[in-house]
Each structure stands twice: as C-alpha cells, then as structure tokens.
C-alpha positions as CSV (number, residue, x, y, z in Angstrom):
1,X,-8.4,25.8,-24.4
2,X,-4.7,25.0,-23.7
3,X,-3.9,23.0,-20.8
4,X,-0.5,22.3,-19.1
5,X,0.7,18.9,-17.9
6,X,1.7,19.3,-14.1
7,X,5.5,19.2,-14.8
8,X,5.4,22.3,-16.9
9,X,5.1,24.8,-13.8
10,X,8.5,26.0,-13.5
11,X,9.2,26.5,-16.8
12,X,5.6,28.6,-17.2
13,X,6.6,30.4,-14.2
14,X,10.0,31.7,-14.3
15,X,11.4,33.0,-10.3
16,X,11.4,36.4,-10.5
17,X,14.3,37.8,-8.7
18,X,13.5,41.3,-7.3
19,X,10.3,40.4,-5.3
20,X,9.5,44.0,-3.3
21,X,10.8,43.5,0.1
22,X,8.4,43.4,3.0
23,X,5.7,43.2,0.5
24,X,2.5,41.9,1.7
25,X,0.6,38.7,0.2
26,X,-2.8,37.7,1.0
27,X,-4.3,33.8,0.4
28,X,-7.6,33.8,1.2
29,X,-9.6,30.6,1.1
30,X,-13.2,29.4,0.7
31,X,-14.1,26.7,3.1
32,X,-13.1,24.2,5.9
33,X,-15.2,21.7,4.7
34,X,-12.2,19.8,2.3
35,X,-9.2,19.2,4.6
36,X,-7.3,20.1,1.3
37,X,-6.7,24.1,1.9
38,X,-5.5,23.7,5.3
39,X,-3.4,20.5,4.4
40,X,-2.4,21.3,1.1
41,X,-2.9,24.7,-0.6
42,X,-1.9,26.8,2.4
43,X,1.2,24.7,2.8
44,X,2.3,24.6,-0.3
45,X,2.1,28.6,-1.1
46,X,3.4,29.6,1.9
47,X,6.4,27.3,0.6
48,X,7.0,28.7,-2.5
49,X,6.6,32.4,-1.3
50,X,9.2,31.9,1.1
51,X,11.6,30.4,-1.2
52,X,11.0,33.5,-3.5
53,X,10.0,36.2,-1.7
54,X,11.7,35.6,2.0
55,X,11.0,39.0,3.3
56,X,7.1,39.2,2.7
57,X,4.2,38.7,4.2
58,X,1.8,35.9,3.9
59,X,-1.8,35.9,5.3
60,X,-3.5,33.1,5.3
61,X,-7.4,33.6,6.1
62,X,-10.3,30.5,5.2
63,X,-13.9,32.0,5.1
64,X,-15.0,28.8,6.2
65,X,-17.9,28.7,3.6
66,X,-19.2,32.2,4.3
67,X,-19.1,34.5,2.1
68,X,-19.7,37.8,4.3
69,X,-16.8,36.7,6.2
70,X,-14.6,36.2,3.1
71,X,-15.6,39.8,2.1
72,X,-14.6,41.1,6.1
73,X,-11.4,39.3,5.4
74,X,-10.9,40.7,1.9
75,X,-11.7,43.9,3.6
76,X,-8.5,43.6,6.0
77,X,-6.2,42.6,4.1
78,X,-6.8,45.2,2.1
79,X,-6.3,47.2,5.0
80,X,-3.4,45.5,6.1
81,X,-1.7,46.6,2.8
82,X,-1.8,43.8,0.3
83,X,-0.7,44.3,-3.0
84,X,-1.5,40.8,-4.0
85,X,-4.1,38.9,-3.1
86,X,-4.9,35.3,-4.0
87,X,-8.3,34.7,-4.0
88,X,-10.7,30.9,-4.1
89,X,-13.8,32.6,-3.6
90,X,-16.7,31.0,-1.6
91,X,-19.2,32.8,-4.0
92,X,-18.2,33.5,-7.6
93,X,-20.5,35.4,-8.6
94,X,-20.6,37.7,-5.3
95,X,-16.7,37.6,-5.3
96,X,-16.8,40.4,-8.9
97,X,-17.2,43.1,-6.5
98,X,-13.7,41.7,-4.5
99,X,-11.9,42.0,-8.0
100,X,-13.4,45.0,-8.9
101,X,-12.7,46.7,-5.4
102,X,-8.8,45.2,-5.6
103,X,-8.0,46.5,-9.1
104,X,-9.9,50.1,-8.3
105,X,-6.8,50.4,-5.7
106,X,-4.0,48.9,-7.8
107,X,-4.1,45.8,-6.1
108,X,-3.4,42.3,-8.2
109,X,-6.0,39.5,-7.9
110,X,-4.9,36.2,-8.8
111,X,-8.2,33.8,-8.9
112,X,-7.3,30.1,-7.3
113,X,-9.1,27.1,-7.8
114,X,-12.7,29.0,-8.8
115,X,-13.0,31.3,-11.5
116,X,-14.9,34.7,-11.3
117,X,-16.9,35.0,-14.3
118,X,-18.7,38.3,-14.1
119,X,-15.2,40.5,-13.3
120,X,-12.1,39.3,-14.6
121,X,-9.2,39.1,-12.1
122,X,-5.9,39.6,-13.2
123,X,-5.1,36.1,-13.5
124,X,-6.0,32.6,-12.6
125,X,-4.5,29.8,-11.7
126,X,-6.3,25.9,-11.1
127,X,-6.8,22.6,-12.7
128,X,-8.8,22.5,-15.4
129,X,-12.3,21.9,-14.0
130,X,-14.5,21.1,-16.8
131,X,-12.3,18.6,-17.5
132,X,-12.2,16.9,-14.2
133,X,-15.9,16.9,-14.1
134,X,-15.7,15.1,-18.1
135,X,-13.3,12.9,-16.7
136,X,-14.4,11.3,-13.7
137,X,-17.4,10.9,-15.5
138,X,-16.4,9.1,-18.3
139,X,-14.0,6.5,-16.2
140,X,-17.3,6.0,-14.5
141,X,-19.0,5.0,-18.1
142,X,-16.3,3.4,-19.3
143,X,-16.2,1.4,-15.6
144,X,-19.8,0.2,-16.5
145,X,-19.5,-0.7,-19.8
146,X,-16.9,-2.9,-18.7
147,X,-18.8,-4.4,-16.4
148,X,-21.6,-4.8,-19.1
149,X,-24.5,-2.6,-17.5
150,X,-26.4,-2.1,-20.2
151,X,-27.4,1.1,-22.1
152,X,-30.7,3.3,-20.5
153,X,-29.4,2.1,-17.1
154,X,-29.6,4.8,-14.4
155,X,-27.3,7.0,-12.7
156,X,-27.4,10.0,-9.9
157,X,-25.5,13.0,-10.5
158,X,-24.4,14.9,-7.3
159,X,-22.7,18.4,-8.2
160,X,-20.6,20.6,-6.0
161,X,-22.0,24.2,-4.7
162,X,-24.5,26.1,-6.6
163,X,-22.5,29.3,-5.6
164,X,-19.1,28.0,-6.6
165,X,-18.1,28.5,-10.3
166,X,-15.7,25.8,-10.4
167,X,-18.5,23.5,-9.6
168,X,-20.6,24.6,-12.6
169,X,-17.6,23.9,-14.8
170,X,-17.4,20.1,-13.1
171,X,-20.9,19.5,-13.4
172,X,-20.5,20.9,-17.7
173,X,-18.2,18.4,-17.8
174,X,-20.2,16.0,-16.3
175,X,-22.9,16.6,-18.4
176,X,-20.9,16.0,-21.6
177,X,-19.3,12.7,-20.5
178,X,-22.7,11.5,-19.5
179,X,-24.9,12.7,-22.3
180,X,-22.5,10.5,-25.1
181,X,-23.3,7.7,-22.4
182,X,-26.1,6.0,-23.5
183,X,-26.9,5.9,-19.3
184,X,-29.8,8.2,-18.4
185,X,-29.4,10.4,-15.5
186,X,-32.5,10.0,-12.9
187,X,-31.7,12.8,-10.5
188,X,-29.2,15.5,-9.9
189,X,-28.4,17.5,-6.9
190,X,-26.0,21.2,-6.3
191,X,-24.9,20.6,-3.3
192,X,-25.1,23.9,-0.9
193,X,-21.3,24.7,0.5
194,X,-20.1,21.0,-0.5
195,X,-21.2,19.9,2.3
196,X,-21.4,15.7,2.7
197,X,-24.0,15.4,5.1
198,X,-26.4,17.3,2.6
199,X,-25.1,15.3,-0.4
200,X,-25.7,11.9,1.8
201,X,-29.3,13.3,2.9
202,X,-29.9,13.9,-0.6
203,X,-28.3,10.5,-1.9
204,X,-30.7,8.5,0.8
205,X,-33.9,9.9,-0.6
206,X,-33.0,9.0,-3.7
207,X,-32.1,5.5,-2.7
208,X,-35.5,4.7,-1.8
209,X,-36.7,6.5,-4.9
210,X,-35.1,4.8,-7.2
211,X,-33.1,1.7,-5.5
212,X,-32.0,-0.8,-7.9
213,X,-32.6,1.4,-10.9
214,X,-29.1,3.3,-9.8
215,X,-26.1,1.9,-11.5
216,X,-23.7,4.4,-10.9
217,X,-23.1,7.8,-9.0
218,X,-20.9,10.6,-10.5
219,X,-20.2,12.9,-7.5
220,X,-17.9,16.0,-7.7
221,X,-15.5,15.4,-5.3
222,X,-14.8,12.9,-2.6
223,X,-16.6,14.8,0.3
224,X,-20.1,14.4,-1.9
225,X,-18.9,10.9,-3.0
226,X,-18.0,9.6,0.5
227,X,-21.8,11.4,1.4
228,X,-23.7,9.1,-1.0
229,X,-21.3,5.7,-0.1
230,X,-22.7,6.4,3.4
231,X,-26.1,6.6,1.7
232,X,-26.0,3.8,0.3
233,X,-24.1,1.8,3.2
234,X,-26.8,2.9,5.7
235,X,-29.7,1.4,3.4
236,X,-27.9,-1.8,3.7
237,X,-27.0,-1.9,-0.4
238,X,-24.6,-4.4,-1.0
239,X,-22.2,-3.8,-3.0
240,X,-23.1,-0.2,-3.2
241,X,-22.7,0.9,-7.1
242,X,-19.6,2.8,-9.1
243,X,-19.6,6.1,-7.4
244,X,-16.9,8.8,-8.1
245,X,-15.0,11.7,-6.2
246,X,-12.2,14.5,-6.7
247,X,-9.4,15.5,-4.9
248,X,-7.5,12.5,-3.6
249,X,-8.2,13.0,0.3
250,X,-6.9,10.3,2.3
251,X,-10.1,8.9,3.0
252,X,-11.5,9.0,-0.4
253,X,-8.0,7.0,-1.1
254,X,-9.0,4.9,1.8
255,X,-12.3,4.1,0.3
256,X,-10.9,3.0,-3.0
257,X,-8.6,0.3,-1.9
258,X,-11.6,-0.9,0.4
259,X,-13.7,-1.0,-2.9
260,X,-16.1,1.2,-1.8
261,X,-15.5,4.2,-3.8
262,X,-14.8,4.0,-7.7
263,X,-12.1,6.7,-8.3
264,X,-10.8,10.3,-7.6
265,X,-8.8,12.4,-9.2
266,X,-5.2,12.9,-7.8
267,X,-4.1,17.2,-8.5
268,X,-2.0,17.8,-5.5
269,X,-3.1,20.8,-4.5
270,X,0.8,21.9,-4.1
271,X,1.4,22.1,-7.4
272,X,-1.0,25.0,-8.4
273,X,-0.1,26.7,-5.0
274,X,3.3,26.9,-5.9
275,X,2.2,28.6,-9.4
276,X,0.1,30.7,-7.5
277,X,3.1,32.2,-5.4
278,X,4.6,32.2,-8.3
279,X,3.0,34.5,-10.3
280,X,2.1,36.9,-7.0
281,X,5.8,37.3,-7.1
282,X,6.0,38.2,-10.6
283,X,3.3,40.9,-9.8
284,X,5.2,42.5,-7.0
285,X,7.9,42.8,-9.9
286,X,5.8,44.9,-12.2
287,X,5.8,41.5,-14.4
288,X,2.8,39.9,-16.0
289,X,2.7,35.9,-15.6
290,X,3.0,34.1,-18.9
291,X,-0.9,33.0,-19.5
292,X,-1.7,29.8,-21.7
293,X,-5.3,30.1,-21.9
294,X,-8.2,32.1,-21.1
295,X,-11.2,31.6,-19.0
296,X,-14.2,34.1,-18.5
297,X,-11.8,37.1,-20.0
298,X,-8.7,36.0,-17.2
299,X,-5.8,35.3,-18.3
300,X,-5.7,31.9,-16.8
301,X,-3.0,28.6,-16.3
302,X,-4.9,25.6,-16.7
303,X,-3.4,22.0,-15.0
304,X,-4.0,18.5,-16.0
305,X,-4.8,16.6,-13.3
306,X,-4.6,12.3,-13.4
307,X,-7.8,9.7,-12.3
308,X,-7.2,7.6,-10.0
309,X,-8.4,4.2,-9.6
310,X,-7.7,0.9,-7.8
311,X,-5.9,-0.1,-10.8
312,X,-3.1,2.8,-10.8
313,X,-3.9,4.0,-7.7
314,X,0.2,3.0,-6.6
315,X,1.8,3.8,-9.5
316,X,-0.1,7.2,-9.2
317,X,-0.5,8.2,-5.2
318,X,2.3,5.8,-3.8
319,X,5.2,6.0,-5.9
320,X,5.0,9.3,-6.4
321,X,5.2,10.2,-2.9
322,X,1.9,12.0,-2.9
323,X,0.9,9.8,0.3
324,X,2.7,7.5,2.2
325,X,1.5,4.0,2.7
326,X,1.8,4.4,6.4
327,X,-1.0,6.5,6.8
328,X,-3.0,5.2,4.6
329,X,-2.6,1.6,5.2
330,X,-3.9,2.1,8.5
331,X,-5.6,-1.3,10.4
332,X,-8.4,-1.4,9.0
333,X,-6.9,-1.3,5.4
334,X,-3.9,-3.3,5.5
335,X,-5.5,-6.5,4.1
336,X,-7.1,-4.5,0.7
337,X,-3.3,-2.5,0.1
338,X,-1.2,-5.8,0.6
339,X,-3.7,-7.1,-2.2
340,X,-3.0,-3.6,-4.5
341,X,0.5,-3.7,-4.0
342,X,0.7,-0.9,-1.3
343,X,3.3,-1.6,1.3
C-alpha cells in the first residue's frame, strides 16, 4: 500500500481553478469526544475551501457519536443541495447506505479519517491507520526492551470503537507490532464511542486483575490512553507503566513531558483537511483526485504521520509550530519543559 509523507499534499492535489460557484460542500463529523474535529479538522477545511473555492458553501455538522443523527444530518445536507460531501462516519459499517444513497443522486463522497468498507465512496482521504496502530505499538516494545522488561511480560491492549473502521485498522496494527513482541497480551478492550471514562473503567478492573503483571499499555489514542493513566493514578501505582496514545492533543502532550504518558502520534489534523478540500474542489470541476493507493475498493490518499515521544517531542511539536510552548507549558508543567528544552 503506498503511503505519502505529509509534505507531498500539494503536489498530490493540484488547485483546481474553476471550482462551480456557489456550490455547496458538506463536512460532516463523527464525535465531540476528541477536541480534534472542532479544533482542528473543521478549521483547517474550512481554510482550504475558502482559499479555493471562495464562493461555496461549507457545512459543518458533528454527529456527536450518534449515528441516527449523523444520518438526519446526511439527510439535510443532502437536502440542502450538496454535491460534495465529506464524510468521518460514526459507524462504518452503517455509513454504506450514506455512500450508496449520495452516489444514487450524483453526489461525491469523499471518506475522512474512517474508511467505509462495505460501499466504496468515491475517494478517501486520512493517515494511514494500520500503521499508526503498528507504530505506537512497536515504540512501546522497543520502549521496554530498552528498559530490559523481559520477554512473556504482560501488557493491556485498549482499542478505539467497535463501530469505527479506522479503529479496527489501529487495533490490526497493533496486533502485528505486538505479536513479533515476545510480550503477551493479558486483556484487550473496544472501547464503545472512544469514550475515556469507559476505557479508564475498563483499565481499573484490570488493574486489580492483573496489577504488577502489566508492563505496558498500548492504547489507541490519547483519550483511551489518558483513561487508563487515570486508572492507574487512582489505584495509587507508582510509576504507572509505558502507556501509549494518538493524536497529539494538548493534554496527551501535557502528559508526556510530565512522564506520565509514553508517546502519541503527532498528524495534524490540518493537513489531511486541507487534502480533503482539496479534492472536493476537484470534484465540483468534473476532475477525479490523483489516488496513490487503495483501501476497501476507494481510491484513497494515505499520510504518514510521526511518533512522538519525550525524546523528540520539541524537535517534532515545538519547532514545527504545531503547538506553542505557551499553552502548553502551563504552571503546572513548566518545571518538566525547562528540563526537555521547551521554552
């Protein structure tokens, strides 16, 4: 599967030049529960659009983990006259009847962030998430290696949402990265609608299940990650064990420089809005986006995203002016930057 390195957009995605005027655009959204979509991916496609399409419309709509509300939503802006409509569906497999509705009509569905195996949309666009879920996983091994925990030692796996396809793909990758190990997983967990407080429910019963025994935690993303560090904080385990995230949110970034969480993985969400908007313009133009890979029959871009840990953390959040030191160096944390570098 071909992937693209992050500065490659652009040149993927030429602008197209004769967007239709007043033509309307539709980002629709799966859930509230990562601040990303509504700090992030909303920003950023709304950013591109107007640079290259001025005169259309963009709605924005976030189905805030329901999935009969994303499909009232799908519903209007259908209604409302969208020939485009980017779509990160809260359920994947429920979301083929979106696609299949959209295309029945003439109308272009760009997939964002979650695939849609059982219809294919007309394209998709997000970082490549079987590899995120390898990755994380294997800095995790690699992390405990390192620090000489020996082989047969134990770790928790907490995947994302059991209705969200993208998760599935994280948690393949997972598997992969964890079954070369040598470490034995003793308990895995989906994680209904990514929410923390059910990862961190989960993570304490498994605490007093298996206590010691767990050497390391591979979570998908920093919301379940930052569920099983409270876990662990409330059962009073000092230091609590490697545990990883994904998605760079300030507090997972916050939780790394305190030492508390392992790593993340930094994919500013910006990047694959803009490619997004994009190739919704190159649609309204009666052009077809320029595809490097495929994924369940889509035409699909692919983005390599970077880990993040303590030990890059700067060169790779900092310097590149993904966050600024200021708001992440808050009080509490100005001690552990100073000591990374981060001023």
């Amino acid at each position: 599967m071909k992937k693209i390195l992050l500065a490659s957009v652009a040149a993927l995605f030429p602008v197209a030049s004769m967007a239709a005027d007043g033509a309307v655009v539709a980002f629709l959204m799966p859930d509230q529960a990562s601040t990303r979509y509504e700090q992030h991916d909303y920003p950023g496609f709304k950013a591109e659009m107007e640079k290259l399409c001025p005169t259309c419309t963009v709605i924005y709509q976030n189905a805030n983990g329901d999935a009969a509300d994303q499909q009232q939503q799908f519903n209007s802006v259908m209604a409302q006259g969208a020939t485009v409509i980017v779509l990160d569906p809260v359920d994947s497999t429920a979301a083929a009847s979106l696609v299949a509705q959209a295309q029945a009509q003439g109308v272009k569905v760009i997939a964002y962030d979650r695939p849609i195996p059982d219809k294919a949309p007309d394209f998709y666009v997000s970082f490549d998430n079987k590899g995120i879920g390898f990755a994380i996983a294997q800095s995790l091994v690699e992390h405990m290696k390192a620090k000489g925990v020996p082989e047969g030692s134990g770790v928790l796996q907490i995947n994302g949402s059991p209705t969200d396809a993208a998760a599935g793909l994280i948690r393949d990758g997972i598997h992969e990265a964890l079954a070369a190990s040598g470490y034995k997983t003793l308990a895995e967990f989906d994680t209904p609608d990514w929410a923390p407080p059910k990862a961190q429910e989960w993570a304490s019963g498994q605490v007093t299940r298996f206590g010691a025994e767990i050497m390391g935690v591979v979570a998908a993303n920093d919301g379940t990650g930052g569920g099983a560090i409270a876990a662990f904080k409330a059962a009073g385990v000092d230091p609590v064990p490697p545990i990883t995230g994904n998605d760079a949110t300030q507090a997972a970034l916050q939780l790394i420089i305190a030492g508390d969480q392992y790593n993340t993985i930094s994919k500013p969400s910006e990047i694959v809005a803009a490619a997004a908007a994009q190739a919704a313009v190159l649609f309204l133009d009666g052009k077809t986006p320029e595809a490097t890979s495929e994924l369940y029959g889509a035409p699909s871009q692919l983005f390599v995203p970077a880990v993040v840990t303590a030990e890059n953390i700067k060169a790779e959040i900092f310097d590149k002016g993904i966050e600024k030191a200021a708001d992440i160096c808050t009080a509490d944390y100005a001690e552990a930057c100073k000591a990374l570098g981060i001023e």
